[in-house]
PLY file of the C-alpha trace (Angstrom):
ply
format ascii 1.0
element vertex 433
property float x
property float y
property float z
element edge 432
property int vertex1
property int vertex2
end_header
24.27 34.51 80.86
21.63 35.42 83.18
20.15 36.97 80.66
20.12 33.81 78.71
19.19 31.74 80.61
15.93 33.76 81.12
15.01 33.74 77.45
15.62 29.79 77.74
13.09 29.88 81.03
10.58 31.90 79.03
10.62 29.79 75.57
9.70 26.50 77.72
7.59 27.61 80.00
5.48 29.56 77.19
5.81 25.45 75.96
4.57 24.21 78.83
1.96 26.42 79.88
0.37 25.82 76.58
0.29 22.30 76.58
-0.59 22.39 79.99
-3.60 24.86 79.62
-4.90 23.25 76.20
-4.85 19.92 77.90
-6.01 20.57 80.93
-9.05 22.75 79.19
-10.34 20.27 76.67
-10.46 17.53 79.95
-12.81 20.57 81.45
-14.96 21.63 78.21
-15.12 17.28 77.78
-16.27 16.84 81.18
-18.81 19.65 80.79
-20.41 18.64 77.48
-20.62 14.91 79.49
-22.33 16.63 82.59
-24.85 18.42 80.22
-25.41 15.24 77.99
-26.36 13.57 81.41
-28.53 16.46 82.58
-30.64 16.54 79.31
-30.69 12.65 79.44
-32.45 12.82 83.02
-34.72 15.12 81.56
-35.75 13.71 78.31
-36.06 10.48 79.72
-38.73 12.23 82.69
-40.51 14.43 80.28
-42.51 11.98 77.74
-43.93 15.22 76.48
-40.97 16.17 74.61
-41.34 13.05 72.83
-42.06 12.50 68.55
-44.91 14.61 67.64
-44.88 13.20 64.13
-44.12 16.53 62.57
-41.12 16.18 60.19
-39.30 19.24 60.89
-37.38 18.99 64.65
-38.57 21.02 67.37
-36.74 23.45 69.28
-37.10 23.50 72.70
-38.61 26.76 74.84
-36.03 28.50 76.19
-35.40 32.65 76.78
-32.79 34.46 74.85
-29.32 33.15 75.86
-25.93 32.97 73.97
-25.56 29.17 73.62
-22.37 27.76 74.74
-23.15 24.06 73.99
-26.01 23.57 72.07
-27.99 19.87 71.91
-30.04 17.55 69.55
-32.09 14.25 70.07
-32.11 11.84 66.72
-34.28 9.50 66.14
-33.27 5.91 64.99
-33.92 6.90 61.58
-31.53 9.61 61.93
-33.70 12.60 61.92
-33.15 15.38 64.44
-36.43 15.53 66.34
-35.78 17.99 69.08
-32.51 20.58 69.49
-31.62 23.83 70.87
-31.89 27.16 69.36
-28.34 26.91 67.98
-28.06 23.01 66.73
-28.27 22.10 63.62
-30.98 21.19 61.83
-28.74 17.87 60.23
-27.45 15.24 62.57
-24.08 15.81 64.26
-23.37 11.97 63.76
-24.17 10.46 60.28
-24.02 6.50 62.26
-24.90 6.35 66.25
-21.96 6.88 68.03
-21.49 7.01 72.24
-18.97 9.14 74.07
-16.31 11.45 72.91
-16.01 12.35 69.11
-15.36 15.30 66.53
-17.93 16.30 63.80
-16.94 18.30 60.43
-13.86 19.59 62.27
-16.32 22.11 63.81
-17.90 20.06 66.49
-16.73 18.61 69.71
-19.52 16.31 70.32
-20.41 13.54 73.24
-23.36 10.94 72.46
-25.28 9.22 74.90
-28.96 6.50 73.85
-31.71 7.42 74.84
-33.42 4.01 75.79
-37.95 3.31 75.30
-39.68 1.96 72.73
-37.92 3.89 69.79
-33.95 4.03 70.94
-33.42 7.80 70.03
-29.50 9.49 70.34
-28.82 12.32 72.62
-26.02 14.71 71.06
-24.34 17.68 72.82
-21.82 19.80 71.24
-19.82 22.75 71.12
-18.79 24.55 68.32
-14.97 24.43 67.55
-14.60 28.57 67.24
-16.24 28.82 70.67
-13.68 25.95 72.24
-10.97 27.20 70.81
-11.86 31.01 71.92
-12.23 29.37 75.64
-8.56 27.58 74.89
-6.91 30.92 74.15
-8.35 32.82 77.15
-7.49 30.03 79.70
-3.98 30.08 78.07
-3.32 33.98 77.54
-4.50 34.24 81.41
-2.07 32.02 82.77
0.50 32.03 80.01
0.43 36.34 80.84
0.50 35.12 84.72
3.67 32.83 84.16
5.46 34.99 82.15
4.72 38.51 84.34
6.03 36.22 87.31
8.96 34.75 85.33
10.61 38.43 84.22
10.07 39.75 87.19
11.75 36.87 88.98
14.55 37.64 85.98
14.53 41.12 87.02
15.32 40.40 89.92
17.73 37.79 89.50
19.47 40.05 86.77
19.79 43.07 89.69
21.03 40.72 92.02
23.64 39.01 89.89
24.68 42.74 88.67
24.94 43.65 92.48
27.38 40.32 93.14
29.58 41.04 89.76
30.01 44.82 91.15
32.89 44.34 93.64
34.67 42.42 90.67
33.91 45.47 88.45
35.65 47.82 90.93
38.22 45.07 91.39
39.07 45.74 87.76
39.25 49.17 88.13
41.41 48.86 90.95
43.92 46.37 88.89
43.97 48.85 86.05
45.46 51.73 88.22
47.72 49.59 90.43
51.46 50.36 90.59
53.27 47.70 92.15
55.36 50.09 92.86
53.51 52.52 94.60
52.00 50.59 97.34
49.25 53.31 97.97
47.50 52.20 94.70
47.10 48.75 95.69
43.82 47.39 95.46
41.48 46.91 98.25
40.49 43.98 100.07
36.95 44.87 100.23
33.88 42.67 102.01
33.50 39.62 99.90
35.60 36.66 101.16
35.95 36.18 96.95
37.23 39.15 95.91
39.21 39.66 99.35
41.06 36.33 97.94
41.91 37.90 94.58
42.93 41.20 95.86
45.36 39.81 98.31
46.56 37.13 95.13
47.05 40.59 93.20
48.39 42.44 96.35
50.94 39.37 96.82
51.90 39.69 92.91
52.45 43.13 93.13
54.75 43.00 96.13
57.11 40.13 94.25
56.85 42.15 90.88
58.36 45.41 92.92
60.59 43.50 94.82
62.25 42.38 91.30
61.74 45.58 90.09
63.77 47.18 92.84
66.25 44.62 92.70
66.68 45.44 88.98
67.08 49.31 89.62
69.49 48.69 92.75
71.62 46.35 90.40
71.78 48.72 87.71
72.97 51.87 90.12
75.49 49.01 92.30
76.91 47.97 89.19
77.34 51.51 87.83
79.26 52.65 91.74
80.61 48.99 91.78
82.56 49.14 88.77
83.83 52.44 88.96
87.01 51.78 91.11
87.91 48.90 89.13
87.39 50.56 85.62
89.47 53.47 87.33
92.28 51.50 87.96
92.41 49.52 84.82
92.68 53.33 82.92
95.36 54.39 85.39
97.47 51.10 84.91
96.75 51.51 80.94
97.76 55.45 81.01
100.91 54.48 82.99
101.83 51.89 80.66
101.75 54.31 77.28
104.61 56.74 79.38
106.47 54.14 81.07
109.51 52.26 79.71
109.34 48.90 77.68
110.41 47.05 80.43
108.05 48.51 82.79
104.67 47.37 80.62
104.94 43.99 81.24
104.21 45.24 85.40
101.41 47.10 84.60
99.60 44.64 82.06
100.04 42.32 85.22
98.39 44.68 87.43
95.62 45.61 84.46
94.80 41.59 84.07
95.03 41.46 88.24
93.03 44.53 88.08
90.15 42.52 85.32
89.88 39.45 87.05
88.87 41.28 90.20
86.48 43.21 87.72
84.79 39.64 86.65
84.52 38.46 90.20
82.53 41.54 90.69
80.16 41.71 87.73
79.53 37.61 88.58
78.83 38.56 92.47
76.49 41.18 91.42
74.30 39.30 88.80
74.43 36.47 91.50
73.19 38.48 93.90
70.72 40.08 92.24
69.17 37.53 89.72
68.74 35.14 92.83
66.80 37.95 94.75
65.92 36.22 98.44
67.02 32.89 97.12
70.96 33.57 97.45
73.50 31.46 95.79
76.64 31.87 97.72
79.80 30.63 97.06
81.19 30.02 100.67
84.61 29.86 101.55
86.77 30.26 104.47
88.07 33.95 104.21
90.29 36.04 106.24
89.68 40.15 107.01
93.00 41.04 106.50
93.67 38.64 102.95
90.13 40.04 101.75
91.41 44.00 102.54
94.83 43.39 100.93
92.67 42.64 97.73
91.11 46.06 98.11
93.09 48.80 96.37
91.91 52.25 97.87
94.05 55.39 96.50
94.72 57.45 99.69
93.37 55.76 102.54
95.32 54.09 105.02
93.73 50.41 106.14
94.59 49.09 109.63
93.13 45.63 110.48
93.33 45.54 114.17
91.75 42.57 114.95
91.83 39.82 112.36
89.40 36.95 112.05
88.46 33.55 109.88
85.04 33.18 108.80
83.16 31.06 106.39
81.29 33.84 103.80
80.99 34.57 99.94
84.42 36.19 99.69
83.03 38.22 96.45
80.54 39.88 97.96
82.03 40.56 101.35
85.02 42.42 99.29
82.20 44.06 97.61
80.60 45.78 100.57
83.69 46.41 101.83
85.49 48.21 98.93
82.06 50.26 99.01
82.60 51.24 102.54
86.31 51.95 102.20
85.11 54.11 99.29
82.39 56.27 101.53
84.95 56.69 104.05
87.04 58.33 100.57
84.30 60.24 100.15
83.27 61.62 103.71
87.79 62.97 104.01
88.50 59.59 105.90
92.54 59.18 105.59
92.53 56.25 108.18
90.42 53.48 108.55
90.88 50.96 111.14
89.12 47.35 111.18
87.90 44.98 113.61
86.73 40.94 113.06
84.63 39.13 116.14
83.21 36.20 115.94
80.91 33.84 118.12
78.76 30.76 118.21
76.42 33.02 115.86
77.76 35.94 113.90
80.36 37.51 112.51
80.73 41.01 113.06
83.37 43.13 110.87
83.54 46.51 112.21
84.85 49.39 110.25
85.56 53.02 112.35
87.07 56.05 109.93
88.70 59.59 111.13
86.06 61.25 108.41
83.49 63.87 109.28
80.57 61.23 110.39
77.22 62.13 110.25
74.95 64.41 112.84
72.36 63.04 114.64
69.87 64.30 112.34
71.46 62.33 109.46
71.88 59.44 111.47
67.99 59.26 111.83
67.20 59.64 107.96
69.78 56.69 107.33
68.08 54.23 109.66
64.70 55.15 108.23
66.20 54.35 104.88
67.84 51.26 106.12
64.14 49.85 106.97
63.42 50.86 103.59
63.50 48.57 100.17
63.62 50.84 97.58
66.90 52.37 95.62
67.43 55.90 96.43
64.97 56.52 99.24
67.86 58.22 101.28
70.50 55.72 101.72
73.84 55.98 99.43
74.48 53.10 97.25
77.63 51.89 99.30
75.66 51.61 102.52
72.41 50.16 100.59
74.98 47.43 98.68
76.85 46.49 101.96
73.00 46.19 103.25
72.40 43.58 100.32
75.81 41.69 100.99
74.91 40.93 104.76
71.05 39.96 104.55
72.40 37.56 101.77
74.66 36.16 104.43
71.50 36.43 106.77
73.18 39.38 108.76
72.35 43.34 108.77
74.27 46.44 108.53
73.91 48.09 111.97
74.96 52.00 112.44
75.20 52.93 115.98
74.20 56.24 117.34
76.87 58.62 117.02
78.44 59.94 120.31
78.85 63.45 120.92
82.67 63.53 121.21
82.89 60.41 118.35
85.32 61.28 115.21
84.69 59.84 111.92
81.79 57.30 110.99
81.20 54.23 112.56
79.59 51.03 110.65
78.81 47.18 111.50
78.68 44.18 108.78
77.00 41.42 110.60
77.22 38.07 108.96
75.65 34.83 110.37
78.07 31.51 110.79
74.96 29.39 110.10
75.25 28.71 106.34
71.96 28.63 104.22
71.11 25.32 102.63
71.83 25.99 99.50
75.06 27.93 99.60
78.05 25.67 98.09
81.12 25.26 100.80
84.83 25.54 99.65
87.60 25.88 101.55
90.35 27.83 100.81
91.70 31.72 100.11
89.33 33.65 97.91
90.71 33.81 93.91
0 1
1 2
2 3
3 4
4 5
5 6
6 7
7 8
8 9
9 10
10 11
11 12
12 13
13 14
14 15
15 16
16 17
17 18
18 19
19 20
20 21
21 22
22 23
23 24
24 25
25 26
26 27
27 28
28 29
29 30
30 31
31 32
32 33
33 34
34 35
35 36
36 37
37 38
38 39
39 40
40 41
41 42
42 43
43 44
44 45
45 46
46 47
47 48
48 49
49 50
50 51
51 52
52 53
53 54
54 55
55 56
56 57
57 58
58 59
59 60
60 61
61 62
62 63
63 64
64 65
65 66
66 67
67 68
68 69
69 70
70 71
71 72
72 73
73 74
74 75
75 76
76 77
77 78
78 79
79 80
80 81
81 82
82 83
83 84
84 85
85 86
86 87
87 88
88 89
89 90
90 91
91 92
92 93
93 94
94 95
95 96
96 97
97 98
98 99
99 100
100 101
101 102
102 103
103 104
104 105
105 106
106 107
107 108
108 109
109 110
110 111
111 112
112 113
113 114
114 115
115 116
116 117
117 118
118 119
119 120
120 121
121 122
122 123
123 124
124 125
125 126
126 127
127 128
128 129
129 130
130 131
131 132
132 133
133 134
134 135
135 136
136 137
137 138
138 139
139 140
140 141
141 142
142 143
143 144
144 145
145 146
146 147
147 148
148 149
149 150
150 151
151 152
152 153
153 154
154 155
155 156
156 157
157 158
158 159
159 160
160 161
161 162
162 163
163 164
164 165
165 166
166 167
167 168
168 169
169 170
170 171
171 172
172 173
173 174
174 175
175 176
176 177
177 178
178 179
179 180
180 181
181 182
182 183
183 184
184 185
185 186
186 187
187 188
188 189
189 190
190 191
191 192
192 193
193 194
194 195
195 196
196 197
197 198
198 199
199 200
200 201
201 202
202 203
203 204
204 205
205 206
206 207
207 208
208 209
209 210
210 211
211 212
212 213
213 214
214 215
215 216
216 217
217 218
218 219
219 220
220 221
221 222
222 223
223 224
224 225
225 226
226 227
227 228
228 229
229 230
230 231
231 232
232 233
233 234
234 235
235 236
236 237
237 238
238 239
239 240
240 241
241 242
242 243
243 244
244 245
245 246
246 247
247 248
248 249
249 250
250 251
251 252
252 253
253 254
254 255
255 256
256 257
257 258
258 259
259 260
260 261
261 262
262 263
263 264
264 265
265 266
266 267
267 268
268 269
269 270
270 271
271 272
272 273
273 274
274 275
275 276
276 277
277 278
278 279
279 280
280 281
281 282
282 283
283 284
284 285
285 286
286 287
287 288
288 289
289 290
290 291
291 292
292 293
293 294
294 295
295 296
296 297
297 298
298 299
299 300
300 301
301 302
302 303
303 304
304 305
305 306
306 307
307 308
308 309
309 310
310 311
311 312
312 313
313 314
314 315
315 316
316 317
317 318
318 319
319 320
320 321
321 322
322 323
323 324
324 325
325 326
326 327
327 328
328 329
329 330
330 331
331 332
332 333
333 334
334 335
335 336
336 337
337 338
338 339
339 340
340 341
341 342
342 343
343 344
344 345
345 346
346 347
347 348
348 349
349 350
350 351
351 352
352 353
353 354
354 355
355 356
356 357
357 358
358 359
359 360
360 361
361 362
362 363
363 364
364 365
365 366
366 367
367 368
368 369
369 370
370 371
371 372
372 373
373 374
374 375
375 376
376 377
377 378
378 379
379 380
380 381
381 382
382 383
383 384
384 385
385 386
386 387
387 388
388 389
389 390
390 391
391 392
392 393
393 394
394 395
395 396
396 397
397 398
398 399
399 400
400 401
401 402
402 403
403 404
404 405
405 406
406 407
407 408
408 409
409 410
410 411
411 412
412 413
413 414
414 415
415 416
416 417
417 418
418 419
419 420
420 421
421 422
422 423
423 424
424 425
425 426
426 427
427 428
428 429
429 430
430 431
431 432
């Protein structure tokens, strides 16, 4: 563009300098052959000497070797040329008498002026057209060559300075080519230009919602996968049951496989509704109770003691969802006994779960809070903990671990929910289906 735009700047003013130069130097060459006509008129009409001598060829008038630039001829009212200059013509420049301003033979620029006495002679001084048009093209090369040295130097300049304001967008690009949104160390920098500051932090801003989703993608894939495995389990132990059980006794188990599938559903539907919506949650709130929502829970060899029970308003899916994870760390970690406690107040809910497993050392307990404060999948936090993490900031809670004790037995966890219920949650009472 800029360089464009310069060729555009050049073609006119090479235009206009022309015109202006050509015009402006035939008003100066006009002027000049009027001052000289009106010299030699002063002096023709104060020398009577240079008058008719009666000879019939003109006479040229004394004058040293010179290069004429305008040369001059008086004619008589007969039109004969009776006096010139060394370079005039020996024919009259004007056929008729003719005053002021007028061209001759396309060679001459000529300016007339009467000589007034007894015989009315014509004064004629001209220049020849080569020699005007030689003084036209040195008045325009010199200032065309002026204008135009000026003019790409100014577009040098203007071309290094545009170059030097499109550079932080050229390293802006760079930046964007190599950025991972999901390796925050590649992001692009903000840089000094309020401009590109604006479009890094736009980028920045981008990047950060594309890894969020990207993140929530990779958690819902690895939740669903640990999620579904209990269930699924189940279902195949039911089935195998079934095949070696009496006739009588399949009717039972298809029950408990169907029981076993719709719980299945209610899962897969809390998980793509908890991941699709990403911060936006959709809960389906009802009124649930801790010990209804653990008799849902089927855990093979762990004993489940609610000892304090409590009503809350929460997505019953997803609550039985972090909890069946938990129950199923507490399998994991040699927990045989886990016992539960519900609180409530004006602003949470707290459902507190303490197992007889092997816990976790200090050490440990130090890598899982850094992980906590962490977003991504697998950055040191199991997939129970990081899914019963999910399920409370969806119900605008946390998952809280607190220190271990020295003399403490087992693991000890905390699934805070808050009691005020986002705007756009739907509100149903009744025992979760």
């Amino acid at each position: 563009m800029t360089t464009a735009v310069a060729i555009g700047w050049l073609i006119v003013l090479g235009f206009t300098v022309t015109w202006a130069a050509r015009h402006e130097v035939d008003e100066l060459l006009d002027e000049a052959l009027r001052e000289a006509a009106e010299v030699m008129y002063g002096v023709l009409t104060t020398a009577p000497q240079l008058a008719d001598s009666g000879s019939s060829l003109p006479q040229v008038l004394p004058a040293p070797p010179h290069d004429e630039k305008f040369v001059w001829q008086l004619v008589d009212a007969r039109g004969r040329v009776i006096r010139r200059s060394h370079k005039a013509p020996v024919t009259p420049l004007s056929d008729v008498t003719r005053t002021g301003w007028f061209d001759h033979a396309g060679q001459w620029r000529v300016y007339g002026v009467s000589v007034g006495g007894e015989a009315p002679q014509m004064l004629y001084v001209a220049q020849v057209g080569a020699e005007r048009n030689k003084d036209r093209l040195e008045a325009i090369s010199t200032v065309l060559l002026a204008a135009l040295t000026v003019s790409l130097l100014w577009a040098a300049l203007l071309r290094q300075r545009v170059d030097r304001a499109l550079r932080p967008l050229v390293q802006l690009t760079r930046q964007i080519e190599t950025y991972d949104p999901l390796r925050p160390a590649t992001e692009p920098a903000a840089g000094h230009r309020e401009e590109t500051a604006a479009i890094s932090e736009a980028v920045r801003s981008l990047g950060r919602r594309l890894a969020h989703k990207v993140r929530l993608e990779q958690a819902f894939a690895a939740c669903a996968a640990h999620s579904l495995r209990t269930p699924l389990a189940g279902m195949d132990a039911q089935l195998a049951l079934a095949q070696r059980e009496p006739a009588d006794a399949v009717p039972q188990r298809l029950e408990r496989t169907r029981a076993a599938l719709t719980r299945l559903t209610r899962v897969v539907q809390s998980l793509l509704a908890l991941f699709r919506a990403g911060e936006d949650w959709g809960l389906e709130l009802r009124l649930c109770r801790l010990s209804e929502l653990v008799a849902e829970i089927p855990v093979e060899g762990l004993a489940v003691t609610v000892e304090a029970d409590v009503d809350f308003m929460a997505d019953p899916n997803l609550v039985t969802i972090a909890l069946v994870n938990l129950l199923d760390n507490a399998v994991r970690f040699n927990a045989r006994h886990v016992r539960l406690y519900g609180s409530i107040d004006l602003h949470n809910v707290c459902l507190r779960m303490q197992d007889d497993g092997t816990g976790m050392t200090e050490a440990r307990w130090q890598e899982v809070q850094k992980a906590l404060k962490a977003e991504e999948v697998g950055s040191g936090l199991g997939l129970g903990l990081r899914l019963a993490t999910l399920v409370a900031e969806a119900h605008g809670g946390q998952l809280r671990l607190p220190r271990p004790l020295p003399d403490q037995l087992g693991f000890l966890v905390e699934l805070w929910l808050s009691t005020h219920l986002p705007a756009n949650a739907g509100t149903e009472r009744g025992q979760p289906g």
